[in-house]
Backbone as CSV, one residue per row, in Angstrom:
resi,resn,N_x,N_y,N_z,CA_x,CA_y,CA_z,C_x,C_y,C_z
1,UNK,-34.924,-4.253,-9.091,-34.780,-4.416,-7.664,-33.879,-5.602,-7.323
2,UNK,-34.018,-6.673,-8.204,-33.096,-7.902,-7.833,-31.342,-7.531,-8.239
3,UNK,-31.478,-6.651,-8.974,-29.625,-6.212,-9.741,-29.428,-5.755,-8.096
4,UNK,-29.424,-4.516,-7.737,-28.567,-4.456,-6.246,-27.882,-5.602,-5.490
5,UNK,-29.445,-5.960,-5.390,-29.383,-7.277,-3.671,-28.278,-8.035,-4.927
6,UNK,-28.118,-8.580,-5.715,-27.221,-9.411,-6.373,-25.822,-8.672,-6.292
7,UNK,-26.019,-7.476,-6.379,-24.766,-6.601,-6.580,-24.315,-6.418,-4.673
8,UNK,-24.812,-6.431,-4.111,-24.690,-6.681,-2.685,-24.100,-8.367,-1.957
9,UNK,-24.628,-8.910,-2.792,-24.261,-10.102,-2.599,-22.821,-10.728,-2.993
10,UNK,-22.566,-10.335,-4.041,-20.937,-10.516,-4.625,-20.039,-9.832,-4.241
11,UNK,-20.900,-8.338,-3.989,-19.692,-8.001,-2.646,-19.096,-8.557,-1.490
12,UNK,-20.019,-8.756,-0.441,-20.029,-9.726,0.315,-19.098,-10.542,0.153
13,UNK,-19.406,-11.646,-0.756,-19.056,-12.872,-1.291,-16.796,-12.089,-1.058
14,UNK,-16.905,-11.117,-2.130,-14.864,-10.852,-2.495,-14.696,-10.217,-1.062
15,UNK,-15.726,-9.730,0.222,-15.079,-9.485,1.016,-14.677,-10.389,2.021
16,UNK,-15.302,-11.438,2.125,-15.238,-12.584,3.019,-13.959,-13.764,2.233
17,UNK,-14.024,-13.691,0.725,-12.597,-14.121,0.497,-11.528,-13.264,0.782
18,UNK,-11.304,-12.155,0.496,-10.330,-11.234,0.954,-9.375,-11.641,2.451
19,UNK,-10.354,-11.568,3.426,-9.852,-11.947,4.498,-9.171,-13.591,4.407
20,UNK,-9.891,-14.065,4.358,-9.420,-15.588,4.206,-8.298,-16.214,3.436
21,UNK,-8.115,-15.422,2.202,-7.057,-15.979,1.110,-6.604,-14.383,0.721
22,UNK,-5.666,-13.768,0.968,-5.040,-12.372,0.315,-4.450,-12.586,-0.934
23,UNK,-5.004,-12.024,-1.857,-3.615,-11.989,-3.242,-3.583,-10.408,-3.495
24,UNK,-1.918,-10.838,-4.166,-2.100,-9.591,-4.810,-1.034,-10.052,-6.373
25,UNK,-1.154,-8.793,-6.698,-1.043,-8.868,-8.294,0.404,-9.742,-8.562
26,UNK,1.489,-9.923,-7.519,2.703,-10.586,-8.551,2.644,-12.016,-7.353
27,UNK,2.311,-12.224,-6.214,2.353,-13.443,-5.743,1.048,-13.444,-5.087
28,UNK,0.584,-15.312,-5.537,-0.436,-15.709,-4.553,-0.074,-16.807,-3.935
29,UNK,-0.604,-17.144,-3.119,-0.478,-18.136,-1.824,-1.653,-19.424,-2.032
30,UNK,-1.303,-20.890,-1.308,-2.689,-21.597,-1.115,-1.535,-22.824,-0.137
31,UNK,-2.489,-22.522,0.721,-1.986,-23.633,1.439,-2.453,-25.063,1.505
32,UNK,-2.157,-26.293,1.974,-2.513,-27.372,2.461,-2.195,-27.751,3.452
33,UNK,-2.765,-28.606,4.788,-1.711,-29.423,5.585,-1.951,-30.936,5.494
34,UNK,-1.166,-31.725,5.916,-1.166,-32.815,5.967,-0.800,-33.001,7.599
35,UNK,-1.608,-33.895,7.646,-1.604,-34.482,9.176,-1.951,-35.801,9.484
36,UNK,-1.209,-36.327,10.451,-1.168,-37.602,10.667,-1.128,-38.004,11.937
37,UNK,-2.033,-38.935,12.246,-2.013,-39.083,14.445,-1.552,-40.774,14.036
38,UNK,-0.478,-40.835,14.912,-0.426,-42.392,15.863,-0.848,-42.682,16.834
39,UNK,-0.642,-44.138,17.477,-0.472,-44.224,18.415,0.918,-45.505,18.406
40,UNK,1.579,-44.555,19.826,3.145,-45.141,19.399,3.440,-47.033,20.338
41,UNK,2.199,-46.842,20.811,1.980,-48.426,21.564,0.973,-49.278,21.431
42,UNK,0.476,-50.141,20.760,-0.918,-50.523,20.555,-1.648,-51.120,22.450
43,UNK,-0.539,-51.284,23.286,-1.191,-51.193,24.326,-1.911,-49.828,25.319
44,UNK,-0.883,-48.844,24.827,-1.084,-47.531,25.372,-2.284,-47.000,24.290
45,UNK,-3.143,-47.036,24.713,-4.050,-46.576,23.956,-4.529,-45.045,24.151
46,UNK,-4.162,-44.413,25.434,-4.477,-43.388,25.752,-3.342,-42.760,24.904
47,UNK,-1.974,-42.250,24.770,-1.196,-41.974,24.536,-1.088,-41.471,22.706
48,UNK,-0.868,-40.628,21.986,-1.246,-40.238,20.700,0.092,-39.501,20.188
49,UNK,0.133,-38.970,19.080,0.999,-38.654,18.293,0.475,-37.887,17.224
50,UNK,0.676,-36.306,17.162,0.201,-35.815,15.965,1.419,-35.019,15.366
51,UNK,1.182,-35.098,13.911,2.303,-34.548,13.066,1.511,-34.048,12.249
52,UNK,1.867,-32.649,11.624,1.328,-31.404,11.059,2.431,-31.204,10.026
53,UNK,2.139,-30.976,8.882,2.979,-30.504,8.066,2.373,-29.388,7.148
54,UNK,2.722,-28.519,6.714,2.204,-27.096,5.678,2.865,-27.179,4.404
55,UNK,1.747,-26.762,3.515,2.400,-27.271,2.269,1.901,-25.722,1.575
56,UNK,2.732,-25.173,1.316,2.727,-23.949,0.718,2.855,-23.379,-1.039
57,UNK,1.886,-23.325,-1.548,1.848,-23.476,-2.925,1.523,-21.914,-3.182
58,UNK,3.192,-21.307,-3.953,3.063,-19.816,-4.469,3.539,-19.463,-5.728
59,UNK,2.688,-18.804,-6.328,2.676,-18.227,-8.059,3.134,-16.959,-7.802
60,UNK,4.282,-16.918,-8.334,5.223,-15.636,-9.047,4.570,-14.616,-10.683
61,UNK,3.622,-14.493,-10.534,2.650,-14.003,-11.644,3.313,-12.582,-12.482
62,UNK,4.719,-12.324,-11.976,5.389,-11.067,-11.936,6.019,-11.604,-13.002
63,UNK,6.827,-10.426,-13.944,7.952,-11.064,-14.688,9.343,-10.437,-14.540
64,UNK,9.489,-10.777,-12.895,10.680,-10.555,-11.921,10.960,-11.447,-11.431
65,UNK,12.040,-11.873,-10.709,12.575,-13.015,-10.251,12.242,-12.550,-8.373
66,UNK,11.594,-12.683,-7.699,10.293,-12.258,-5.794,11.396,-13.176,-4.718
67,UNK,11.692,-12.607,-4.018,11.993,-13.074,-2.957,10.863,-13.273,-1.625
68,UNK,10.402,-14.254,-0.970,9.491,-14.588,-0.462,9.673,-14.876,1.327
69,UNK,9.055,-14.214,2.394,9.278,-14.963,3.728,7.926,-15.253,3.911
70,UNK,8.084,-16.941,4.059,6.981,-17.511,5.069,6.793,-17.575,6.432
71,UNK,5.936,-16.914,7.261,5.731,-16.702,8.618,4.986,-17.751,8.951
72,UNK,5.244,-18.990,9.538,4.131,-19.968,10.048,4.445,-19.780,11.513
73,UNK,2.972,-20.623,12.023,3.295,-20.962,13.537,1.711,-22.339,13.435
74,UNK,2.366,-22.975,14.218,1.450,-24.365,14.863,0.951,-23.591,16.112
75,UNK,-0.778,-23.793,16.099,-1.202,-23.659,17.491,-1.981,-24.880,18.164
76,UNK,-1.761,-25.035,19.427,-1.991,-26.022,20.264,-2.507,-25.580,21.417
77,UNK,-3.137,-26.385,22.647,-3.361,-26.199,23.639,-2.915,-27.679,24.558
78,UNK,-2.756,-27.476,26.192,-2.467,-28.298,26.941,-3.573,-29.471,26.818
79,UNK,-3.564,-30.703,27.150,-4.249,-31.455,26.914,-5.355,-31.384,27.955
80,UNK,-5.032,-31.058,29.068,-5.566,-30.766,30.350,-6.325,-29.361,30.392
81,UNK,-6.443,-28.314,29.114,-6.705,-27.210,29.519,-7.045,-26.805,27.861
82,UNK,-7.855,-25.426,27.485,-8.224,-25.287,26.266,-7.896,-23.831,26.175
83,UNK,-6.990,-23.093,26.733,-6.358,-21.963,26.101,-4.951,-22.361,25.279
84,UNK,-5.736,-21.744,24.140,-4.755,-22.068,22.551,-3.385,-20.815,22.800
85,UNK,-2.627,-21.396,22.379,-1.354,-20.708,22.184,-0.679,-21.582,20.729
86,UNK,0.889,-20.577,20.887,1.502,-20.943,19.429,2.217,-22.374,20.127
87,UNK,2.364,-23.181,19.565,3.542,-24.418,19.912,4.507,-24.623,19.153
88,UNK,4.815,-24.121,17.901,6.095,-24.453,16.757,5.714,-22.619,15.784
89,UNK,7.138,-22.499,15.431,6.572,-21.261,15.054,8.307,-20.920,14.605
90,UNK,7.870,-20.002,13.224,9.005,-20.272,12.523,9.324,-19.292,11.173
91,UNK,9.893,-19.235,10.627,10.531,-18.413,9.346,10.986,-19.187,7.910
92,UNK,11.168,-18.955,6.903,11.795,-19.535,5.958,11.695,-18.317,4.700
93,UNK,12.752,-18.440,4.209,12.756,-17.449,2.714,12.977,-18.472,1.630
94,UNK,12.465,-17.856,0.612,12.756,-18.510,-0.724,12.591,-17.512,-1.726
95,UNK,12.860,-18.142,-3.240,12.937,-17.381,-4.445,12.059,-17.825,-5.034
96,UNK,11.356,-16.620,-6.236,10.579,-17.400,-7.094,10.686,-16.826,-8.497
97,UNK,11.396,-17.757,-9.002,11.490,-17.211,-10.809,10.307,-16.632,-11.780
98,UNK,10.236,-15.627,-12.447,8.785,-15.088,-13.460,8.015,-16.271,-13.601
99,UNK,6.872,-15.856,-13.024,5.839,-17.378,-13.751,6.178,-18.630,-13.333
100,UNK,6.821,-18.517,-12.196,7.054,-20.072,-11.128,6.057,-19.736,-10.416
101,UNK,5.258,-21.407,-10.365,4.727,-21.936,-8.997,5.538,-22.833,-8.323
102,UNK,5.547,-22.816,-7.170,6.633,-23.618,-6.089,6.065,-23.987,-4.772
103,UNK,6.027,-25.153,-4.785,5.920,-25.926,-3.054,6.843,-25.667,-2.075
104,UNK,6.679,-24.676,-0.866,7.208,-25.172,0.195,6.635,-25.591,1.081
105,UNK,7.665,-26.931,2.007,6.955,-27.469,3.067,7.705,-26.618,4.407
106,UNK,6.391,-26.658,5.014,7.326,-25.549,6.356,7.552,-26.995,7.344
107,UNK,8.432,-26.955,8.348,9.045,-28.413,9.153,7.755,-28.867,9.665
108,UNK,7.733,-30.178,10.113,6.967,-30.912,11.036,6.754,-30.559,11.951
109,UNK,5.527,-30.085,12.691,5.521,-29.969,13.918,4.486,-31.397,14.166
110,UNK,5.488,-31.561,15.441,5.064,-33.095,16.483,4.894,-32.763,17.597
111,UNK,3.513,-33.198,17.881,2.762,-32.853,19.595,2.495,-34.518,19.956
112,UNK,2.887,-35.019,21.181,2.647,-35.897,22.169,1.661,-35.693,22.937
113,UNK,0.571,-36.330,23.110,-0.052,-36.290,24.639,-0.636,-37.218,25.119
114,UNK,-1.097,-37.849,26.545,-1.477,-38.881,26.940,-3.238,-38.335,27.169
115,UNK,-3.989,-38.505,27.371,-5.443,-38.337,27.946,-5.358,-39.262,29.506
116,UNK,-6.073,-38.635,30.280,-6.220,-38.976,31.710,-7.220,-40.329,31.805
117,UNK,-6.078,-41.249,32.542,-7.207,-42.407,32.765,-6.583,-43.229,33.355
118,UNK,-7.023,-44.291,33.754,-6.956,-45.338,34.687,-5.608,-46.258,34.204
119,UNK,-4.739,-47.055,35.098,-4.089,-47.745,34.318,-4.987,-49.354,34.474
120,UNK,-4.589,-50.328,33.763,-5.225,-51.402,33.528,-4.621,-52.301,34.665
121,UNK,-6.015,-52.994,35.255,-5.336,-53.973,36.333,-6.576,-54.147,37.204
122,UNK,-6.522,-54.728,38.194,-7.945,-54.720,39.239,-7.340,-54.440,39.927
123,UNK,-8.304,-53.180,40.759,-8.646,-52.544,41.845,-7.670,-51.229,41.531
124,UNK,-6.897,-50.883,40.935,-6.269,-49.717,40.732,-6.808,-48.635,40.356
125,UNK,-6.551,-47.384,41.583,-7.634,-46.349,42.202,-7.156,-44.934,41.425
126,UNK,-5.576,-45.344,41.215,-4.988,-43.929,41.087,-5.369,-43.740,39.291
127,UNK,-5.771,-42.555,39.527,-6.027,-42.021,37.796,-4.463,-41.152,37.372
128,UNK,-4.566,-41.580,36.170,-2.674,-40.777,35.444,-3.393,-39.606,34.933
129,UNK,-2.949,-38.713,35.379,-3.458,-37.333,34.818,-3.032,-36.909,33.558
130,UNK,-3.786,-36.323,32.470,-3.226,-35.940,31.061,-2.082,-35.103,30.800
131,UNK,-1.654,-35.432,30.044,-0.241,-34.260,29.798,0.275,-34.193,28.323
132,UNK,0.552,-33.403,28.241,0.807,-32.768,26.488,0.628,-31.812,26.110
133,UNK,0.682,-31.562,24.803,0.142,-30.490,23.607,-0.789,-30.907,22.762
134,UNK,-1.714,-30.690,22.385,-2.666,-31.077,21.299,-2.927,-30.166,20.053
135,UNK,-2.340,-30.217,18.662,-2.431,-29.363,17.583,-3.983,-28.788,17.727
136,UNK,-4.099,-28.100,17.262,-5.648,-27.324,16.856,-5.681,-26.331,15.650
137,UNK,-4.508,-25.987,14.919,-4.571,-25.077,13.974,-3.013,-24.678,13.756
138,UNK,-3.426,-23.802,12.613,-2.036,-22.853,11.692,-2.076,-21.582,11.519
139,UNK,-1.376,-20.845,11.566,-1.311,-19.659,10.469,-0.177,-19.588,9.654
140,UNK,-0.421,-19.329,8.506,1.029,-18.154,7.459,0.707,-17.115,6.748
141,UNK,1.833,-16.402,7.028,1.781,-15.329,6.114,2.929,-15.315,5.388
142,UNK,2.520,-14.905,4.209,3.571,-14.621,2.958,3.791,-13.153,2.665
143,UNK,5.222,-13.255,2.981,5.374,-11.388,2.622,7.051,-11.254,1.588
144,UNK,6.184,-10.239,0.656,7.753,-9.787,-0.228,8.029,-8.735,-0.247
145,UNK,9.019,-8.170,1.067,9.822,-7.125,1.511,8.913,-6.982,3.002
146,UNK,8.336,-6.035,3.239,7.194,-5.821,4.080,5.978,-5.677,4.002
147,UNK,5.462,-6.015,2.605,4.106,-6.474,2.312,3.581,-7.365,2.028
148,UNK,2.199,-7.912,3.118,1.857,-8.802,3.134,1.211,-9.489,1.967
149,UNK,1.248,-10.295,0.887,1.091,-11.024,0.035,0.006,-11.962,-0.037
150,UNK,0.185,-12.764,1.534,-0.863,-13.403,1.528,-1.304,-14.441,2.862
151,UNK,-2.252,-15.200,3.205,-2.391,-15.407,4.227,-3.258,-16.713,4.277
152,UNK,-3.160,-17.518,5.113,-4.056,-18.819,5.271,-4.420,-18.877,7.051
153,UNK,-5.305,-19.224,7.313,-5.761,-19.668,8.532,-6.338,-20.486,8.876
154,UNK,-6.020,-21.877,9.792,-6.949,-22.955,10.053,-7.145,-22.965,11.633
155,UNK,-8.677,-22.666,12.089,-9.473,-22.134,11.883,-9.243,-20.722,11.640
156,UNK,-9.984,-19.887,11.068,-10.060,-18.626,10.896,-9.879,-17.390,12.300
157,UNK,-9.915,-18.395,13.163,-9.892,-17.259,14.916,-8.542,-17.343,15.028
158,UNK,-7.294,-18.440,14.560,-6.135,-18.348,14.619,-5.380,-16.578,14.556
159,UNK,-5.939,-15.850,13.156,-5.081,-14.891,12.745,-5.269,-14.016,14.023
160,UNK,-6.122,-14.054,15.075,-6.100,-13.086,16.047,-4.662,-13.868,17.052
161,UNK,-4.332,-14.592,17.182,-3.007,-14.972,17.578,-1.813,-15.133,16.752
162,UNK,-2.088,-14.687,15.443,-0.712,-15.004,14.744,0.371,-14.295,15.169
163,UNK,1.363,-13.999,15.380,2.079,-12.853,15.710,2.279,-12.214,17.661
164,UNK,1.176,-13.174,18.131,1.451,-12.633,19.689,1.911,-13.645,20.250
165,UNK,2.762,-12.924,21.785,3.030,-13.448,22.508,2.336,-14.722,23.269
166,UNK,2.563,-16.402,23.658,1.666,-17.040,24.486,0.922,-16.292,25.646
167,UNK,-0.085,-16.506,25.840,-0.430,-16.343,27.177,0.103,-17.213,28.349
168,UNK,0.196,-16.899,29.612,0.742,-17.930,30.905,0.317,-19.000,30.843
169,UNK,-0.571,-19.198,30.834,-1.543,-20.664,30.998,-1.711,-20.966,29.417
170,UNK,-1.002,-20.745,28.539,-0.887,-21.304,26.891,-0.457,-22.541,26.637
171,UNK,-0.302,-23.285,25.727,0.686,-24.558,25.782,2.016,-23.960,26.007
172,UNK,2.393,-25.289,26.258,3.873,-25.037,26.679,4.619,-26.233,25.673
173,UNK,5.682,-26.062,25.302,6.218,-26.945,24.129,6.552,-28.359,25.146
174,UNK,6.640,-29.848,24.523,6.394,-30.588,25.278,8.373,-30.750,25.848
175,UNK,8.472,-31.051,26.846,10.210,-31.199,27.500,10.970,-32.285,27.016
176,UNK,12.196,-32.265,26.106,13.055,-33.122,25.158,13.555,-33.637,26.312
């Protein structure tokens, strides 16, 4: 009686990785990010700085020489508001020799935003209202030709936006 429920259980277990990490037989995928917040004034304390970087680690397990496209996108929301949209979002190809593993980094994405608050002084009434982008997540997908290879998501609700259009009220990229 305990072999099933065990045999039920490890199912489970490869279907819930499946979704989360895709491989298949000649390339796999694993991502990392690195991220880093400032602040670009030690007086401005409200005011922040986040930088996102993706670090893409893929095994060529084939003994073919794979051509590879990485699909990323950065998602964010307004600082003032919590519908997530994409904010940086992007392409890159590469090669991968028989039995290469290889790092790519996909670009920096950099979000600014201030948080709403008072400025410093006595008696000053007027509040500065928030404004920005605030990172909240990633997606990529790895594909060689038109099949998908493989996939990362931070958080996991991302992949239901990978690939769509913002919504109206989404972030909006911050104005150069």
């Amino acid at each position: 009686m305990k072999l099933p429920l065990l045999f039920l259980s490890s199912s489970a277990l490869f279907a819930f990785s499946s979704i989360v990490h895709a491989q298949s037989a000649s390339v796999s995928v694993r991502v990392e990010q690195e991220t880093k917040q400032e602040e670009p004034n030690k007086k401005d304390l409200h005011t922040k700085i986040q930088k996102r970087t993706l670090k893409v680690f893929m095994t060529n397990s084939s003994k073919e020489e794979t051509t590879v496209k990485i699909k990323y996108t950065y998602f964010g929301h307004p600082i003032s508001g919590h519908e997530v949209g994409p904010l940086d979002q992007g392409e890159k190809e590469d090669t991968l020799k028989p039995s290469e593993t290889k790092e790519v980094d996909t670009p920096t994405s950099t979000q600014t935003y201030t948080e709403e608050h008072y400025p410093p002084g006595k008696g000053v009434k007027v509040k500065i209202p928030a404004s920005g982008n605030k990172l909240t997540g990633y997606g990529i997908q790895v594909y060689v030709g038109d099949k998908l290879m493989g996939e990362s998501y931070e958080p996991l609700s991302m992949k239901d936006l990978m690939g769509k259009a913002p919504a109206a009220s989404a972030a909006v990229p911050p104005k150069k």
